[in-house]
N, C-alpha and C positions, 0 to 999 in steps of 0.2 A: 151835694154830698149824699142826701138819702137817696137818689136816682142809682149813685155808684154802688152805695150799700144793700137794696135790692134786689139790684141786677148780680152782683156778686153771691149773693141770698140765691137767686133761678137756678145761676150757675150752678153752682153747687145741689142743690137740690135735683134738679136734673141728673148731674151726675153722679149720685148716688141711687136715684131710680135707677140707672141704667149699670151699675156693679152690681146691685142688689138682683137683678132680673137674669144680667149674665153669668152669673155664680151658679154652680150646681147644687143640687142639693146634697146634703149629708149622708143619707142613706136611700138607697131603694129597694122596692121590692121586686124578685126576680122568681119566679116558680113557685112561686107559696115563703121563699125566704128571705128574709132580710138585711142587705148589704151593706156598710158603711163605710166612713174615711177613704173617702175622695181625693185623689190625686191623679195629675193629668201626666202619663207617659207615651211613650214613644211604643210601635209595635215592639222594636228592641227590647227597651227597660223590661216589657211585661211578660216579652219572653225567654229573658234571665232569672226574673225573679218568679214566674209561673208554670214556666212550660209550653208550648204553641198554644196561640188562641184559634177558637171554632168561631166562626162563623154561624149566628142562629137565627129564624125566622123572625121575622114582628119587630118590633121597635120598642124602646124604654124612652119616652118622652121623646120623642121622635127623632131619637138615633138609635142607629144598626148598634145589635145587640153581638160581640163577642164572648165567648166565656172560655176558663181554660180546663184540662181534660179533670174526669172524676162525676162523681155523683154524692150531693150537687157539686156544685164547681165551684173551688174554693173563690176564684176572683170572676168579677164579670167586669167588663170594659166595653164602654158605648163610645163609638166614634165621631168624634167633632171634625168641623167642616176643615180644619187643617189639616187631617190626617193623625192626629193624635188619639190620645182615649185618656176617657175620665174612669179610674179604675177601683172598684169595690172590692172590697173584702168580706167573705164571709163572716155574722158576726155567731161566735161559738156561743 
């Protein structure tokens, strides 16, 4: 019974290592500003609710950085390996 209890204790711990690590963060920082509230969209969604996204040099934690038009840009979006984006908002 404690071998089960344990081993169901790993489990779980492990799998909360591994949500915690895959989770994005809350905000970042992009040009000198600071982005928050995180949500993963589709190119579509972001450019319904944005306007075309650009395409910019460098990387934000080591995905390709888009953002869309303006100065600064009200949304940035970094692409995840599905083809999606985890998408920021300017915070005013």
């Amino acid at each position: 019974m404690l071998a089960v209890l344990t081993a169901v204790a790993a489990i779980g711990l492990g799998l909360l290592k591994f949500a915690s690590a895959a989770s994005a963060p809350k905000q970042i920082g992009y040009q000198g500003r600071m982005y928050m509230g995180v949500v993963e969209v589709t190119r579509i969604e972001a450019t319904a609710n944005f306007g075309r996204l650009h395409r910019r040099p460098g990387t934000v934690d080591g995905k390709q950085v888009f953002v869309s038009a303006g100065r600064p840009p009200s949304l940035v979006a970094l692409r995840l390996p599905d083809g999606h984006f985890n998408a920021y908002q300017l915070m005013r």
